[in-house]
mmCIF entry with sequence, helices, sheets and N, C-alpha, C, O atoms, coordinates in Angstrom:
data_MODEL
# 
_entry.id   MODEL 
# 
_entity.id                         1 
_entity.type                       polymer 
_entity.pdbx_number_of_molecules   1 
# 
_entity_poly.entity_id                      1 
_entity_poly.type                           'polypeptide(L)' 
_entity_poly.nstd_linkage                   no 
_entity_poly.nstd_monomer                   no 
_entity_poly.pdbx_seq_one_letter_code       
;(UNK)(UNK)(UNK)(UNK)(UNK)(UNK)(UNK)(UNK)(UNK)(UNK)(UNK)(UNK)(UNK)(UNK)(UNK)(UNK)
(UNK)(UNK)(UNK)(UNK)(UNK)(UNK)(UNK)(UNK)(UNK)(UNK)(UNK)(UNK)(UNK)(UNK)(UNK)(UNK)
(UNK)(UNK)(UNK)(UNK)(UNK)(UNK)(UNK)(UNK)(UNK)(UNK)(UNK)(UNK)(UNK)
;
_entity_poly.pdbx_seq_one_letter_code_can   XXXXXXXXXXXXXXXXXXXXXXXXXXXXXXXXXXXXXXXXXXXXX 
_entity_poly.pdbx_strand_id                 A 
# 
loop_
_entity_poly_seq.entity_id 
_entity_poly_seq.num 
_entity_poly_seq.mon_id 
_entity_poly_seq.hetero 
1 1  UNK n 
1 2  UNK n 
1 3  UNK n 
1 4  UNK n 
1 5  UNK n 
1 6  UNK n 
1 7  UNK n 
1 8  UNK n 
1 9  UNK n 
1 10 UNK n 
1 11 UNK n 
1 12 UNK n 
1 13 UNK n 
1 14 UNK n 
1 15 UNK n 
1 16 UNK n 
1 17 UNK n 
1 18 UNK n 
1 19 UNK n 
1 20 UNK n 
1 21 UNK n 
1 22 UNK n 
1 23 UNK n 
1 24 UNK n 
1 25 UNK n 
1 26 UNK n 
1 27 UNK n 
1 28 UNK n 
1 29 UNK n 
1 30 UNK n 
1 31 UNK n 
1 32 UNK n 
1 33 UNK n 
1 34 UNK n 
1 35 UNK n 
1 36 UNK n 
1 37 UNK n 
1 38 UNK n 
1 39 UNK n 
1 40 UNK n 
1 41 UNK n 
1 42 UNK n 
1 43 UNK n 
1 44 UNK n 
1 45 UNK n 
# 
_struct_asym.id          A 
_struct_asym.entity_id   1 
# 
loop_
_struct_conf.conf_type_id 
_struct_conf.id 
_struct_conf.pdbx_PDB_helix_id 
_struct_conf.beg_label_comp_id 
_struct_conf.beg_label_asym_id 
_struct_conf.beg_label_seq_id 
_struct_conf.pdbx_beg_PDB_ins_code 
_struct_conf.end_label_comp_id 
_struct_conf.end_label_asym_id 
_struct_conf.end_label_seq_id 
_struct_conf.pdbx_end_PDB_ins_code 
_struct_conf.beg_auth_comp_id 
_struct_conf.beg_auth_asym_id 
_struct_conf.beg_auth_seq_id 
_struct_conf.end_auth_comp_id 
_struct_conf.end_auth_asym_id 
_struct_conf.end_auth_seq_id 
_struct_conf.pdbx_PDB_helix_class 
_struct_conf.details 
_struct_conf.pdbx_PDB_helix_length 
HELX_P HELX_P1 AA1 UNK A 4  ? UNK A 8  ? UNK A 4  UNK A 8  1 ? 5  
HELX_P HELX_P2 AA2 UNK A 17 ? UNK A 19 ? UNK A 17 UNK A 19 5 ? 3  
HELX_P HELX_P3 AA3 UNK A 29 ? UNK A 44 ? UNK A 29 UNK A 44 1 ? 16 
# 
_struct_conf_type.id          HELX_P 
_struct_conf_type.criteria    ? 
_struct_conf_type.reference   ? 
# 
loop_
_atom_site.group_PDB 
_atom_site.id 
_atom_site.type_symbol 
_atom_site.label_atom_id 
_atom_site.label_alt_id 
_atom_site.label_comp_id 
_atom_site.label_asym_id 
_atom_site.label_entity_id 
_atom_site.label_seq_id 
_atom_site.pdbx_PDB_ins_code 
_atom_site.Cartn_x 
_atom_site.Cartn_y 
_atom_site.Cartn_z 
_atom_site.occupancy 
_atom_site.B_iso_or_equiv 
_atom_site.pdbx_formal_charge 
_atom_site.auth_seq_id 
_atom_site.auth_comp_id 
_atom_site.auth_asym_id 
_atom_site.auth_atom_id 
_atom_site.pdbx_PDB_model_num 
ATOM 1   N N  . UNK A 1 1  ? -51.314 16.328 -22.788 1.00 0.00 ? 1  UNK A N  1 
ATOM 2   C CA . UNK A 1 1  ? -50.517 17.342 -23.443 1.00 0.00 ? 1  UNK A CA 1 
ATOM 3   C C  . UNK A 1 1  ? -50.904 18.732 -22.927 1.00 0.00 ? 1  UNK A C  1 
ATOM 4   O O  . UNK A 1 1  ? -50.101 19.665 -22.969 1.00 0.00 ? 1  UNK A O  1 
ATOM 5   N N  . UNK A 1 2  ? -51.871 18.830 -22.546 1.00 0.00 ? 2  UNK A N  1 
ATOM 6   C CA . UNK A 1 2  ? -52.691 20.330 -22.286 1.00 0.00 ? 2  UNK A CA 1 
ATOM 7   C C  . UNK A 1 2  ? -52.315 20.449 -20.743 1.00 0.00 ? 2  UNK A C  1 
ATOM 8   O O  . UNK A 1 2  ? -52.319 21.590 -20.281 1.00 0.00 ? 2  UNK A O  1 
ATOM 9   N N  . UNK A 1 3  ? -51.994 19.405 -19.906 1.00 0.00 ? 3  UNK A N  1 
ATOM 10  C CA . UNK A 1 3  ? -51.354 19.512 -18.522 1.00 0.00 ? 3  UNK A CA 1 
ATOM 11  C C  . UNK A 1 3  ? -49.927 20.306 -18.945 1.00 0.00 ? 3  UNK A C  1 
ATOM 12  O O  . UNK A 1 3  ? -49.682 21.512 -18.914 1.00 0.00 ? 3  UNK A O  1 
ATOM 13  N N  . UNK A 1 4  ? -49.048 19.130 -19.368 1.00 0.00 ? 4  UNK A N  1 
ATOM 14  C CA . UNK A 1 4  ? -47.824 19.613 -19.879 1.00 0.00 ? 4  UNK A CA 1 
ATOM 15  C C  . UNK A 1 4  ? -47.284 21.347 -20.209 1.00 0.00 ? 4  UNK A C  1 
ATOM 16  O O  . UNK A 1 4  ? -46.236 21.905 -19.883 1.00 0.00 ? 4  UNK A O  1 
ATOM 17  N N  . UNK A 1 5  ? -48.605 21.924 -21.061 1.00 0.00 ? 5  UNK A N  1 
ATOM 18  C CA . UNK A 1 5  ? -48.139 23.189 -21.677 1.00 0.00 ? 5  UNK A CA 1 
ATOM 19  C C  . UNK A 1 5  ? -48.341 24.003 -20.825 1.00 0.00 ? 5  UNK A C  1 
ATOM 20  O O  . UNK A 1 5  ? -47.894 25.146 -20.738 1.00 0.00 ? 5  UNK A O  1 
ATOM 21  N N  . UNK A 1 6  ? -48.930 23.527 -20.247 1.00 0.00 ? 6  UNK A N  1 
ATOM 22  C CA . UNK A 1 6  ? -49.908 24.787 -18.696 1.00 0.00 ? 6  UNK A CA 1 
ATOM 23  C C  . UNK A 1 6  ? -48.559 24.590 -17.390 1.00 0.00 ? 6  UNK A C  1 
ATOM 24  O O  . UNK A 1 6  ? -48.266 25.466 -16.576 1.00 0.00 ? 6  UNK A O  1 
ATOM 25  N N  . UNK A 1 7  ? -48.041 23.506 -17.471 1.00 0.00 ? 7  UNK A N  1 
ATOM 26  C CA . UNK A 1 7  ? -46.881 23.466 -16.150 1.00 0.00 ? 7  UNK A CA 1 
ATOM 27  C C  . UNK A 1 7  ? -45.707 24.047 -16.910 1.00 0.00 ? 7  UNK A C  1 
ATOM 28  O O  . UNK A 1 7  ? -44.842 24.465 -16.141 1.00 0.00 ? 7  UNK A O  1 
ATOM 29  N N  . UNK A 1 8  ? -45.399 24.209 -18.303 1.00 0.00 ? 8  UNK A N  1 
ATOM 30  C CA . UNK A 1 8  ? -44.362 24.735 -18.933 1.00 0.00 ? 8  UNK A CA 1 
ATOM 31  C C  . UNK A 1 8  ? -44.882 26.392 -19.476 1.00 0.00 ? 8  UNK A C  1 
ATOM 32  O O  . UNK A 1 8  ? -44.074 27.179 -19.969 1.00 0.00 ? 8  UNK A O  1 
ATOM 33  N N  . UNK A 1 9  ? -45.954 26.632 -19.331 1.00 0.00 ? 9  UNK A N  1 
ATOM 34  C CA . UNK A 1 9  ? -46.049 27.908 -19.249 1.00 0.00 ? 9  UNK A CA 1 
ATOM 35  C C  . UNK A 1 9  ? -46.559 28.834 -17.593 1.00 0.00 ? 9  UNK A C  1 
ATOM 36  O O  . UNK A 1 9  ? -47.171 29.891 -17.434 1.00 0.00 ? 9  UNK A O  1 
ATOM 37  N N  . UNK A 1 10 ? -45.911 27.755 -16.502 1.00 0.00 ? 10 UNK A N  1 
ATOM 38  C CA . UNK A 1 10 ? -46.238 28.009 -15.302 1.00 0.00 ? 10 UNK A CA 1 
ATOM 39  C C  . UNK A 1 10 ? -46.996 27.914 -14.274 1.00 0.00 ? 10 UNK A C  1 
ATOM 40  O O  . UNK A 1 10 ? -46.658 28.144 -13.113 1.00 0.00 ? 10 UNK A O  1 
ATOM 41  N N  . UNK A 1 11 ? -48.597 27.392 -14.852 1.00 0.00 ? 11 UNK A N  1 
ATOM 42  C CA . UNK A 1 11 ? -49.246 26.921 -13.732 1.00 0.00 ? 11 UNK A CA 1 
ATOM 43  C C  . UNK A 1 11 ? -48.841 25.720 -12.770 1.00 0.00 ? 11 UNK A C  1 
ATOM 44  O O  . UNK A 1 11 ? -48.586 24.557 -13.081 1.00 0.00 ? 11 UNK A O  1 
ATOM 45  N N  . UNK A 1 12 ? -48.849 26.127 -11.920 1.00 0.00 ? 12 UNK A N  1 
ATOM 46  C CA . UNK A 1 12 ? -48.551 25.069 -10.666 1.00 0.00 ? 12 UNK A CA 1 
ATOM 47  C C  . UNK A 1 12 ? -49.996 24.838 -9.073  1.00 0.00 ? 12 UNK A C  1 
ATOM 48  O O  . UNK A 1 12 ? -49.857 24.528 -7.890  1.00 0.00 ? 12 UNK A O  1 
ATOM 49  N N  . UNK A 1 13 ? -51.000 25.126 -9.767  1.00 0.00 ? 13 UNK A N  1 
ATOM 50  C CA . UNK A 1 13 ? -51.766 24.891 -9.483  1.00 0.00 ? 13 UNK A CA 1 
ATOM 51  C C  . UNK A 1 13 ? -52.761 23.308 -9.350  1.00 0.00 ? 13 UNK A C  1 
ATOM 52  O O  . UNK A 1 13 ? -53.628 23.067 -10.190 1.00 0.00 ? 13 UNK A O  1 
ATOM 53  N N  . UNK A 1 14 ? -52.478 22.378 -8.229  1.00 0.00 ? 14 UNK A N  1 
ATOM 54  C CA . UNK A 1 14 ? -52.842 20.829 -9.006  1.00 0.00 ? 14 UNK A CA 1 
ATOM 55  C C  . UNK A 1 14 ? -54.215 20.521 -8.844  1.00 0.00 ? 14 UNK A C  1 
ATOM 56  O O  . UNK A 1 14 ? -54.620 19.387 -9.097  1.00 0.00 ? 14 UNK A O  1 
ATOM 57  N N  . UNK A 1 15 ? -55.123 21.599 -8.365  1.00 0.00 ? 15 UNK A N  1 
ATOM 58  C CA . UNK A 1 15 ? -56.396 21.617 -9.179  1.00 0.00 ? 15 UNK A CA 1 
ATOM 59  C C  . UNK A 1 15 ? -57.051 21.566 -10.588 1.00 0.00 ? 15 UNK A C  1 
ATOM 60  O O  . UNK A 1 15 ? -57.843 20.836 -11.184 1.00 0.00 ? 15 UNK A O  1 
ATOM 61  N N  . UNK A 1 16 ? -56.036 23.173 -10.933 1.00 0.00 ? 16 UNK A N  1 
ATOM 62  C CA . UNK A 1 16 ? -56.685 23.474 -12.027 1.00 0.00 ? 16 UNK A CA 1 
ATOM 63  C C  . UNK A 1 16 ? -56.294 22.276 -12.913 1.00 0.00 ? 16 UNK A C  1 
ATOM 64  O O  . UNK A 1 16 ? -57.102 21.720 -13.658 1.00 0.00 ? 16 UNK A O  1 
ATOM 65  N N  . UNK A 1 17 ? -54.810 21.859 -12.765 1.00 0.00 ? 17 UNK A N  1 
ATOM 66  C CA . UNK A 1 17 ? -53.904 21.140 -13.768 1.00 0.00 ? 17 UNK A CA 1 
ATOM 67  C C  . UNK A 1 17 ? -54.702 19.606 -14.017 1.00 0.00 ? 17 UNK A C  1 
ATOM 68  O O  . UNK A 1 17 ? -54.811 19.041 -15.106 1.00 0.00 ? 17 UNK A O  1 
ATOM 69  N N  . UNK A 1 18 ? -55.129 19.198 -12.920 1.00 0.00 ? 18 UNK A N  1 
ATOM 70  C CA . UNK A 1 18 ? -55.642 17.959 -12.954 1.00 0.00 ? 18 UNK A CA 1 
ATOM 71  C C  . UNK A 1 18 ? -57.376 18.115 -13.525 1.00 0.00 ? 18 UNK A C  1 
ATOM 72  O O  . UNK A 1 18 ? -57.944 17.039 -13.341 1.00 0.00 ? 18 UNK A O  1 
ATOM 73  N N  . UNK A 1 19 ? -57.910 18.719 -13.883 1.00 0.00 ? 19 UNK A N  1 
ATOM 74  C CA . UNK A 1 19 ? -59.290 19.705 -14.202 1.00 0.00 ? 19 UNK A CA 1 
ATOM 75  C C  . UNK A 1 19 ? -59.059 19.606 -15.676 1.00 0.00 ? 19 UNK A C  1 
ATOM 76  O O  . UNK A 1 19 ? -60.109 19.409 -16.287 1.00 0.00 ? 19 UNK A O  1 
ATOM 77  N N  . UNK A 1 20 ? -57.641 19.710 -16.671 1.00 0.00 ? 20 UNK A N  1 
ATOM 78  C CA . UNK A 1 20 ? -57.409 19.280 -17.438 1.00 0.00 ? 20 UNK A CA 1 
ATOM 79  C C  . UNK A 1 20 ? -57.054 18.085 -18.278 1.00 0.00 ? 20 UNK A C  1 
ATOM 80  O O  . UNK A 1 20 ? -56.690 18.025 -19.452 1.00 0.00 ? 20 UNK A O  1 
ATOM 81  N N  . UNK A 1 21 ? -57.279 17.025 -17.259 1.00 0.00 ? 21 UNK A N  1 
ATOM 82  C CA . UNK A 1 21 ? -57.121 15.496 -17.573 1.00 0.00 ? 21 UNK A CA 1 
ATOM 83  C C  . UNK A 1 21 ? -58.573 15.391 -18.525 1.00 0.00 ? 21 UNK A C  1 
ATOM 84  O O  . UNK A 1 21 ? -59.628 16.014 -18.646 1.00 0.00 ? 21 UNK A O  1 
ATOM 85  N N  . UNK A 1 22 ? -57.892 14.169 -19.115 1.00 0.00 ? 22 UNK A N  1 
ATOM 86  C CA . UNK A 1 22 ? -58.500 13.274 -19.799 1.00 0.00 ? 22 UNK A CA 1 
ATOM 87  C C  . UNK A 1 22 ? -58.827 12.163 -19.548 1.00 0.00 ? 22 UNK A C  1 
ATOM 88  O O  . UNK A 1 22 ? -58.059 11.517 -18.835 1.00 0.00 ? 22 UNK A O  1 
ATOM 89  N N  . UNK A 1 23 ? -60.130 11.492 -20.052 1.00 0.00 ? 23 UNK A N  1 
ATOM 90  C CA . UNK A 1 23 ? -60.309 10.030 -20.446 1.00 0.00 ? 23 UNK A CA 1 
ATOM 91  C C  . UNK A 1 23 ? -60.299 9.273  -18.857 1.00 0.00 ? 23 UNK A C  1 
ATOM 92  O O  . UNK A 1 23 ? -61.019 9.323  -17.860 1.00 0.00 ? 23 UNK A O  1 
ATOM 93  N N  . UNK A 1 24 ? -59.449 8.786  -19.131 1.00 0.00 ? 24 UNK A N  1 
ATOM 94  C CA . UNK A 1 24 ? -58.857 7.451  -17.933 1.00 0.00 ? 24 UNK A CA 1 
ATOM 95  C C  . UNK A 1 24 ? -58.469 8.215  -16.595 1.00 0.00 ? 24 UNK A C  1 
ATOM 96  O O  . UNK A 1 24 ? -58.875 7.779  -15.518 1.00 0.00 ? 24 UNK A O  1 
ATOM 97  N N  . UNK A 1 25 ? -57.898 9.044  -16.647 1.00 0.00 ? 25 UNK A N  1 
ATOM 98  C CA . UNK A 1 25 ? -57.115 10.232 -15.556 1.00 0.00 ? 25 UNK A CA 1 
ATOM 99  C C  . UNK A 1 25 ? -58.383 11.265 -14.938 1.00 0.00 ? 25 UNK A C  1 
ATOM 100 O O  . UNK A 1 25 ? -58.348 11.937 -13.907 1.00 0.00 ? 25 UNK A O  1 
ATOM 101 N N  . UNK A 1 26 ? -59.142 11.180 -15.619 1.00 0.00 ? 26 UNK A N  1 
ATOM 102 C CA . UNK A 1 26 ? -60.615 12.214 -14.946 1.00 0.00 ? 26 UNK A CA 1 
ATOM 103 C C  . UNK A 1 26 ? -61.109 10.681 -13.770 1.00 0.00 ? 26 UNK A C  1 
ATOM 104 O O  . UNK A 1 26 ? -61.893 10.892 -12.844 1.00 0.00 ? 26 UNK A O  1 
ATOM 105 N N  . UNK A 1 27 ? -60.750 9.802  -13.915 1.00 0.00 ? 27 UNK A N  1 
ATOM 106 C CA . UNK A 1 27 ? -61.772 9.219  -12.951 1.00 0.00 ? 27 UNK A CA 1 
ATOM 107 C C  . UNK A 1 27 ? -60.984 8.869  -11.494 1.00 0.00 ? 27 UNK A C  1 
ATOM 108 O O  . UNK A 1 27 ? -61.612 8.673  -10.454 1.00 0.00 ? 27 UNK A O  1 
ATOM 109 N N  . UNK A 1 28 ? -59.738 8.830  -11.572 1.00 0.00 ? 28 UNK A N  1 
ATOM 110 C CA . UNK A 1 28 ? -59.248 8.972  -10.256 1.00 0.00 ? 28 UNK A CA 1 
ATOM 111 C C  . UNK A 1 28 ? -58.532 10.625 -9.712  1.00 0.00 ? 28 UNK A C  1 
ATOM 112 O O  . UNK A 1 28 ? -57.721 10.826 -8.808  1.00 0.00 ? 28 UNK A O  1 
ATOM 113 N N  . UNK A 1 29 ? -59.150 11.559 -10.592 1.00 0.00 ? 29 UNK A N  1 
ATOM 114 C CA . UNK A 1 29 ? -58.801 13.107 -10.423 1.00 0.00 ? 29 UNK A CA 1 
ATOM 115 C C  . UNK A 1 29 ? -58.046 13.536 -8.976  1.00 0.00 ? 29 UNK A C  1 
ATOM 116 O O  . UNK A 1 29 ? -57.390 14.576 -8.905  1.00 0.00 ? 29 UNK A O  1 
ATOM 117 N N  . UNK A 1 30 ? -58.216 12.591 -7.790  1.00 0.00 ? 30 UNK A N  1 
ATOM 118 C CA . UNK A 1 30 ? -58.331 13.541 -6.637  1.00 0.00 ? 30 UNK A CA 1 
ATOM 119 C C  . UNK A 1 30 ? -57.066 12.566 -6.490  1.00 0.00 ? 30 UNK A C  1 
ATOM 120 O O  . UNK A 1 30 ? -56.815 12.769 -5.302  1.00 0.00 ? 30 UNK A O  1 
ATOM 121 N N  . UNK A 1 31 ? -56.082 11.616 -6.931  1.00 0.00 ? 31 UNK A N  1 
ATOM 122 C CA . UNK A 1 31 ? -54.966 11.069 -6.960  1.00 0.00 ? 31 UNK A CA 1 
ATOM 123 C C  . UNK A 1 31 ? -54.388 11.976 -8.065  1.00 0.00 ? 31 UNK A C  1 
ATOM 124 O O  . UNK A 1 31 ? -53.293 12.518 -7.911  1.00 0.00 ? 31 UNK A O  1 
ATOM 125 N N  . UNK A 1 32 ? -54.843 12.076 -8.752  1.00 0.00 ? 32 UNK A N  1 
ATOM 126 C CA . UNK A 1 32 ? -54.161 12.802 -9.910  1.00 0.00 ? 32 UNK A CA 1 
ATOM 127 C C  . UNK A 1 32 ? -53.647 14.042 -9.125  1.00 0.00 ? 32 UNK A C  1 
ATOM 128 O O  . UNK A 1 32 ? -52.438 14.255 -9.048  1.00 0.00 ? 32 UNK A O  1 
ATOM 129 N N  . UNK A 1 33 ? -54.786 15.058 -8.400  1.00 0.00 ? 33 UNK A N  1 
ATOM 130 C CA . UNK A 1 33 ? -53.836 16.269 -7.718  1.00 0.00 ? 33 UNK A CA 1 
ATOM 131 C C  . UNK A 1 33 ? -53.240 15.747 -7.083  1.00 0.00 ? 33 UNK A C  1 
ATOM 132 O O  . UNK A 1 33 ? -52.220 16.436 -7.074  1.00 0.00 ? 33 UNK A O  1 
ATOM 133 N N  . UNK A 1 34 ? -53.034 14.759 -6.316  1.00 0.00 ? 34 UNK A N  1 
ATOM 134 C CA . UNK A 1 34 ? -52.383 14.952 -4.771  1.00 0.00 ? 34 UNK A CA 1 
ATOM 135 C C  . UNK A 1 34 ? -50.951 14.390 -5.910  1.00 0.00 ? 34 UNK A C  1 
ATOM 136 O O  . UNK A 1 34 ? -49.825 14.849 -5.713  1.00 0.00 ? 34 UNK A O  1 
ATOM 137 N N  . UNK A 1 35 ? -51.206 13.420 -7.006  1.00 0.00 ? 35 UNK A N  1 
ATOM 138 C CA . UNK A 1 35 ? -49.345 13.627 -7.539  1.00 0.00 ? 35 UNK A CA 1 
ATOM 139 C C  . UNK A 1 35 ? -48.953 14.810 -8.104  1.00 0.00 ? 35 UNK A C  1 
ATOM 140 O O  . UNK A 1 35 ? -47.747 15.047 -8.172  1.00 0.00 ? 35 UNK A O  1 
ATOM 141 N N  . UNK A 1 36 ? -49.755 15.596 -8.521  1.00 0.00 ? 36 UNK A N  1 
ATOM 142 C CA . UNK A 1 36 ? -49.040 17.071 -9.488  1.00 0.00 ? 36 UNK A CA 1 
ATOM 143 C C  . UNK A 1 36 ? -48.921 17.708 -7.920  1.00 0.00 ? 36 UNK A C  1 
ATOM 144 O O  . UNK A 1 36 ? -47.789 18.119 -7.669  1.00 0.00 ? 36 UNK A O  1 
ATOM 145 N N  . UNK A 1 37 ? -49.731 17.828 -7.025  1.00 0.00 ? 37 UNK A N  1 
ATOM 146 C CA . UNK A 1 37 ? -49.324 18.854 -5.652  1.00 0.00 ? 37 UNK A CA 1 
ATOM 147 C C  . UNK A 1 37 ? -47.456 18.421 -5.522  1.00 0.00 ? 37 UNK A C  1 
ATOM 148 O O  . UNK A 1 37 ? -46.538 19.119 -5.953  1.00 0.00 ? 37 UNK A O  1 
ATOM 149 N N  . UNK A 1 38 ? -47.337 17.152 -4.837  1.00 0.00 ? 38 UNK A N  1 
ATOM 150 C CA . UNK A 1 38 ? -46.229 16.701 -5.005  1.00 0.00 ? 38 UNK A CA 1 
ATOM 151 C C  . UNK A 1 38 ? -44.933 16.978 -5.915  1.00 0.00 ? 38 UNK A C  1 
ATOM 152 O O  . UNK A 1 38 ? -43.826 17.398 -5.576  1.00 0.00 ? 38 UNK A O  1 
ATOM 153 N N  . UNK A 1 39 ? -45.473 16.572 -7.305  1.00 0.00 ? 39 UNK A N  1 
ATOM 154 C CA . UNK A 1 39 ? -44.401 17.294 -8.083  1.00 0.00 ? 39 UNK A CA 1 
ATOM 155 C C  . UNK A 1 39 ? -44.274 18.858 -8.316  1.00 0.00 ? 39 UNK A C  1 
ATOM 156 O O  . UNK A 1 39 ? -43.189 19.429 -8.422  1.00 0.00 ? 39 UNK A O  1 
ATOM 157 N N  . UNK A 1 40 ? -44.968 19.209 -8.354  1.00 0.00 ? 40 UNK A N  1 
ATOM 158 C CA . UNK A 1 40 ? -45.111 21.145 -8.158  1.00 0.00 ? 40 UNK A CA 1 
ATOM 159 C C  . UNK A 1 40 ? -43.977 21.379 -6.837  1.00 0.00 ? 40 UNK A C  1 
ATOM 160 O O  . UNK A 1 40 ? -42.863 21.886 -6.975  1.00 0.00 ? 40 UNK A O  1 
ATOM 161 N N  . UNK A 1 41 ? -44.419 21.000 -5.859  1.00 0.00 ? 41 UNK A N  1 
ATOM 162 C CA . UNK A 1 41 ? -44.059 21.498 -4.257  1.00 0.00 ? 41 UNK A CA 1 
ATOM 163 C C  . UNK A 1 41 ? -42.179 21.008 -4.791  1.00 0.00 ? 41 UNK A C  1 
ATOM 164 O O  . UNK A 1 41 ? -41.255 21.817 -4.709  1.00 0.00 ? 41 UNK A O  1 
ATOM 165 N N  . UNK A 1 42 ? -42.001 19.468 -5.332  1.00 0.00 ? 42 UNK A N  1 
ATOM 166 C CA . UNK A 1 42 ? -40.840 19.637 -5.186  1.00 0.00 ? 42 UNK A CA 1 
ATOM 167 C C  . UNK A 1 42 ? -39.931 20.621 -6.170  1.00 0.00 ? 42 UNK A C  1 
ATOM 168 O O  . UNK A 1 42 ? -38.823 21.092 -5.911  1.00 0.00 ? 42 UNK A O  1 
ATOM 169 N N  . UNK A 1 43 ? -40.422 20.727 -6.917  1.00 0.00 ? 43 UNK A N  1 
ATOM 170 C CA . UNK A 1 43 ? -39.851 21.973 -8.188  1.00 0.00 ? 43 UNK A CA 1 
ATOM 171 C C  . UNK A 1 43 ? -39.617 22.818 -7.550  1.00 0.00 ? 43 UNK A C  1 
ATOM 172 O O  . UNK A 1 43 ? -38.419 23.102 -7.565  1.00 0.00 ? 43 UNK A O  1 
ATOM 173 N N  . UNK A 1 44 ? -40.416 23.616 -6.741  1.00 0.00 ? 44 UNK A N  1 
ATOM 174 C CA . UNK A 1 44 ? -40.717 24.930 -5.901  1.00 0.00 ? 44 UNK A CA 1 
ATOM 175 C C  . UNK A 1 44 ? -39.685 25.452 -5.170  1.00 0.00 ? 44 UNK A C  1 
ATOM 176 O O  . UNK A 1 44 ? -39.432 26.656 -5.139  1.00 0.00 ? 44 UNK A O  1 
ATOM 177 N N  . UNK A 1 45 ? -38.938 24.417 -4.447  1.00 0.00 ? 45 UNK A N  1 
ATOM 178 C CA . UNK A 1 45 ? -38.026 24.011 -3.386  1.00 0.00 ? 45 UNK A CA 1 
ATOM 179 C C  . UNK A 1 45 ? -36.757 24.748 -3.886  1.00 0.00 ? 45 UNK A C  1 
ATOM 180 O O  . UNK A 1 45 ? -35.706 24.668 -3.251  1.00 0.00 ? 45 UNK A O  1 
# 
């Protein structure tokens, strides 16, 4: 949820965004950016 509010209040950063995972999602983190890089970049477009 705390990803969510941060890409709807504009960060598009998939460091920071993924830095905010939780639980299950902190342990493959560096898949986690490379999908928010992805979805960011295509929004961007």
């Amino acid at each position: 949820m705390l990803m969510l509010r941060a890409i709807a209040d504009g960060e598009d950063d998939p460091i920071k965004l993924a830095g905010m995972a939780r639980n299950i999602y902190k342990k493959n983190r560096a898949e986690l950016e490379l999908a928010l890089e992805g979805y960011i970049s295509f929004y961007q477009e």
